[in-house]
BADO-553909 format. One line per 3 residues: number of its first residue (from 1); for each residue x, y, z of N, C-alpha, C. Coordinates in Angstrom, 1 decimal, decimal comma. Each point is the difference from the previous one (the first is absolute). Layout:
NUM> X:Y:Z:X:Y:Z:X:Y:Z  ...
This chain:
1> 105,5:45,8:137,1:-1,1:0,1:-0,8:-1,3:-0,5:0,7  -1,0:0,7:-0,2:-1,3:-0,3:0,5:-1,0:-0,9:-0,2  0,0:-1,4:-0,6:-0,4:-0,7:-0,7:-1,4:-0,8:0,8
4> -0,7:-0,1:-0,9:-1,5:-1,1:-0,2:0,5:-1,3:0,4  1,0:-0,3:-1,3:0,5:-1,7:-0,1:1,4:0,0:-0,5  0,6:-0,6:0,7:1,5:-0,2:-0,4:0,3:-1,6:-0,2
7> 0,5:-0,2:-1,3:0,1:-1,6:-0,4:1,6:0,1:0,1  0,5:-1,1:0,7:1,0:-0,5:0,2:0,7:-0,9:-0,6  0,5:-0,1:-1,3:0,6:-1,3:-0,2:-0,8:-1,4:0,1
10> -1,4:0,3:-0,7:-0,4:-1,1:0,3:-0,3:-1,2:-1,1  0,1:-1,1:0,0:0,5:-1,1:-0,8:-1,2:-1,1:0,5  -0,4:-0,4:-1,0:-1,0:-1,3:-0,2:0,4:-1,0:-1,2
13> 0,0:-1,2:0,4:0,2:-0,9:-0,6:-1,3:-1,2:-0,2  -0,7:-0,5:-1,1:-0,8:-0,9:-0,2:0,9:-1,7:-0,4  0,5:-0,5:1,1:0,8:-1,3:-0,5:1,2:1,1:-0,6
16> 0,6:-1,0:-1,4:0,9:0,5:-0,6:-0,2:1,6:-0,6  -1,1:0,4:0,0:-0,5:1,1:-0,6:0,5:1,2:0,7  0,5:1,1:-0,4:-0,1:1,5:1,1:-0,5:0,7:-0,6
19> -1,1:0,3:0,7:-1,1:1,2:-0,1:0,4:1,2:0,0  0,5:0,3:1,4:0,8:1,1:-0,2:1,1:-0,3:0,7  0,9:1,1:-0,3:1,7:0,0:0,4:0,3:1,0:0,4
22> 0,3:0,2:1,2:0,8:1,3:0,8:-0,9:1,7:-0,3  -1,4:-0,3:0,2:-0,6:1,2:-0,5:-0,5:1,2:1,1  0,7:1,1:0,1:0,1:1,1:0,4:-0,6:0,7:-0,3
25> -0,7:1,1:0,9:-0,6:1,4:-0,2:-0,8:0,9:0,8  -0,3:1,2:0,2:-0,3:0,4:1,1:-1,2:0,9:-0,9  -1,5:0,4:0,8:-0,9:0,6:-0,7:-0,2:1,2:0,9
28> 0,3:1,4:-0,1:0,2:1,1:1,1:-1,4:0,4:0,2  -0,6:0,4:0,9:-1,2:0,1:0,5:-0,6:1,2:-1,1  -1,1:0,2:-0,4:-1,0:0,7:-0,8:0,6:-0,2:-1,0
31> 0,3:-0,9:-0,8:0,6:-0,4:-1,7:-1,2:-1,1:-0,2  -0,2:0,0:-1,1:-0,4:-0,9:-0,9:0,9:-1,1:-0,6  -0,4:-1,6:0,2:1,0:-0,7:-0,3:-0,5:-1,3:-0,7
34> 0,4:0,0:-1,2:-0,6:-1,4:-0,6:1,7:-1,2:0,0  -1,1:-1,2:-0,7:1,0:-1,0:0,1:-0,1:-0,3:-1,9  0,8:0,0:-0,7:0,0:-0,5:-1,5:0,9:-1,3:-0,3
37> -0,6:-0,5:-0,7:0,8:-1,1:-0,8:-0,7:-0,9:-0,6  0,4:-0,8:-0,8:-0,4:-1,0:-0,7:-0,6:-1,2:1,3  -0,9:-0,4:-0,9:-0,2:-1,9:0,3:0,7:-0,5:0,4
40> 0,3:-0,7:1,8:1,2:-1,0:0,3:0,9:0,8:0,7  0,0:1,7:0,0:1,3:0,7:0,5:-0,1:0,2:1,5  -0,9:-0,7:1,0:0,0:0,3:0,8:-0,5:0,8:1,0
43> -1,1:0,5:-0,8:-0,9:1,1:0,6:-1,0:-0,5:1,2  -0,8:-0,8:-0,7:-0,8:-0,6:1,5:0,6:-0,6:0,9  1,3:-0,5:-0,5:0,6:-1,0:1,3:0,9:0,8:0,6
46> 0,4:1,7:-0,5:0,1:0,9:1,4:-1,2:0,3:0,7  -1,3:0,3:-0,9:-0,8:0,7:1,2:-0,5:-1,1:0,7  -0,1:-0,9:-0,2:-0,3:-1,4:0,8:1,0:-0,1:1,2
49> 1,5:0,3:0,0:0,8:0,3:1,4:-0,2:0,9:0,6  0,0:1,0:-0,8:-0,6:2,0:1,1:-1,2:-0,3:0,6  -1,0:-1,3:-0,6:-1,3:-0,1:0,8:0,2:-0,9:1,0
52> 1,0:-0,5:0,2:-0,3:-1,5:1,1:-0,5:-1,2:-0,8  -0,5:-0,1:-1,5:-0,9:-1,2:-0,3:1,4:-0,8:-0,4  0,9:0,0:-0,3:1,3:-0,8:-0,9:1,1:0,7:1,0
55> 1,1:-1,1:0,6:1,2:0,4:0,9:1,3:0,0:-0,9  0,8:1,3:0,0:1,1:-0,3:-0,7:1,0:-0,9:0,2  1,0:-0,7:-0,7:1,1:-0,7:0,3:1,6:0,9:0,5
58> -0,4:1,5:-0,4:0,7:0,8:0,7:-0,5:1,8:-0,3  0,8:0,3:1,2:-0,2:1,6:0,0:-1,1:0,1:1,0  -0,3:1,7:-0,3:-1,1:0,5:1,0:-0,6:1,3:-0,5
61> -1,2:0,3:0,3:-0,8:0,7:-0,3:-0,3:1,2:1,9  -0,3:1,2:-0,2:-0,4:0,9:0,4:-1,3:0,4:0,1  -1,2:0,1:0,8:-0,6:1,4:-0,3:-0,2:0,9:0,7
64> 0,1:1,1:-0,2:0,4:1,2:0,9:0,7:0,0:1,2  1,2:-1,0:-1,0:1,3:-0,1:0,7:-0,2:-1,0:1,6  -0,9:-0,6:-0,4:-0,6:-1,3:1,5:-0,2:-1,5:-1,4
67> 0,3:-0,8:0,6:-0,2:-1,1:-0,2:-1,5:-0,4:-0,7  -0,5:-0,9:-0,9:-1,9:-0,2:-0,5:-0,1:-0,2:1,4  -1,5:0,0:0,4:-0,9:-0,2:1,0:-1,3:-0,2:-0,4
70> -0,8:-1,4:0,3:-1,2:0,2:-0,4:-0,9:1,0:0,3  0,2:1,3:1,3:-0,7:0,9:-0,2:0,4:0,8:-0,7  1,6:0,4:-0,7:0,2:0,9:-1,3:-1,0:-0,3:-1,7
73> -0,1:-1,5:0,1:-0,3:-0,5:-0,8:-1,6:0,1:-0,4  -0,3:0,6:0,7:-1,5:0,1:0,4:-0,6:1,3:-0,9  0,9:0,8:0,2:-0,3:1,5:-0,8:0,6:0,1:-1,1
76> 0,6:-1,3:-0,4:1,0:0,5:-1,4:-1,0:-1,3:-0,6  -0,4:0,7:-1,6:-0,6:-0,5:-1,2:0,5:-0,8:-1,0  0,0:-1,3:-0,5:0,7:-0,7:-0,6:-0,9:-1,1:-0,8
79> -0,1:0,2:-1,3:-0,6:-0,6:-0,9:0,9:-1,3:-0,9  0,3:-1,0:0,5:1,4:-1,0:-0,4:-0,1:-0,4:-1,4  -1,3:-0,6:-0,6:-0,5:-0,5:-1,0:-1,3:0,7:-0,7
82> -0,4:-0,2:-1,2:-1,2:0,3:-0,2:-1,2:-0,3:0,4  -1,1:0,4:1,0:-0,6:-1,3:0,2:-1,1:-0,6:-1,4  -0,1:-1,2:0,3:-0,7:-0,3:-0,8:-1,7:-0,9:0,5
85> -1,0:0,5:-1,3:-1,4:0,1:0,8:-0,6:-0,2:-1,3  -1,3:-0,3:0,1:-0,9:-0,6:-1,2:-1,0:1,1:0,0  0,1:1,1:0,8:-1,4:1,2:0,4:1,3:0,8:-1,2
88> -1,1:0,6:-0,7:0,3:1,1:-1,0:-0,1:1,4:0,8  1,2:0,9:-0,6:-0,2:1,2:0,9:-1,6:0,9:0,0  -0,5:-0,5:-0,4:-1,5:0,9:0,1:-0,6:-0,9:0,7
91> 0,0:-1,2:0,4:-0,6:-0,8:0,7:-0,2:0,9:1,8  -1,3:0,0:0,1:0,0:1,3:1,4:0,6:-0,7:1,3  0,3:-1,7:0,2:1,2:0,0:0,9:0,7:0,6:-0,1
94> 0,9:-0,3:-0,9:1,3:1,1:-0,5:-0,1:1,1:0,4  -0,8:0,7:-0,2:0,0:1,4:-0,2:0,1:0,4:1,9  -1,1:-0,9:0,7:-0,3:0,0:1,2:1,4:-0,4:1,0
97> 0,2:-0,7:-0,3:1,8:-0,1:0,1:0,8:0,9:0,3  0,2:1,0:-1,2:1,1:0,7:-0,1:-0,7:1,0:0,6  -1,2:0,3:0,0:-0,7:0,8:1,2:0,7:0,3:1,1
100> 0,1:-1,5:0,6:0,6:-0,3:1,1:0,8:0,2:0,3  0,8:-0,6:-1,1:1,3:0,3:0,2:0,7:1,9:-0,1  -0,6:0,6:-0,4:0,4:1,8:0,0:-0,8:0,0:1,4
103> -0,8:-0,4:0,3:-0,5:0,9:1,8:1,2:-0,6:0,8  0,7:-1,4:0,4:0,6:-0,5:0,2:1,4:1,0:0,0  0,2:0,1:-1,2:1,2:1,2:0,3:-0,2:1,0:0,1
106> -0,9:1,2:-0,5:-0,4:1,0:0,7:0,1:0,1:1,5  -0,4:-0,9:1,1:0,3:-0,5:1,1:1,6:0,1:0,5  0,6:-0,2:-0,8:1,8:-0,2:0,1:0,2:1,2:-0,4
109> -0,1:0,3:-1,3:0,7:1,5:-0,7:-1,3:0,5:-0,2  -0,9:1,4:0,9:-0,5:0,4:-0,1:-0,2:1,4:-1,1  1,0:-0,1:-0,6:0,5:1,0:-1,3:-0,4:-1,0:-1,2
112> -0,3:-1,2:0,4:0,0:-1,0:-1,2:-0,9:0,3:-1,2
């Protein structure tokens, strides 16, 4: 298979706690792919290992079948938390921001 990201068996533990346990999966290149669950199931604290920000206590991850690399990491987009800010979305920072932020990836994905 042709895959984006292949999750390996991977397992995180907080102390006594397991975040996650032995979690597998492979995402085949041009699919669309979300992550679902409840509060607590472990969502951020996979994409927190696929990013490099949080190290598993086991398994391995893939992408495009090479090892993370901070320069893979560079072109792939990842939003971990909500951010949080006291500027209201019409506040013209804001707005001036996310400006930025679409020329920024237009730059990357010129189809953007």
């Amino acid at each position: 298979m042709n895959s984006v990201l292949s999750v390996n068996q991977l397992s995180k533990n907080y102390g006594s706690v397991r975040a996650l346990n032995n979690v597998s999966f492979d995402v085949p290149r041009g699919s669309v792919f979300g992550i679902l669950g409840p509060n607590g199931s472990g969502k951020t604290t996979l994409l927190g290992i696929i990013m490099d920000v949080l190290k598993a206590n086991h398994g391995s991850f893939l992408w495009f079948g090479q090892p993370g690399s901070a320069e893979q990491r560079k072109s792939i987009g990842t939003l971990l938390e909500t951010p949080t800010s006291t500027i209201t979305s019409a506040d013209k920072r804001t707005l001036k921001y996310q400006q930025q932020l679409k020329k920024r990836a237009k730059k990357i994905y010129p189809r953007y």
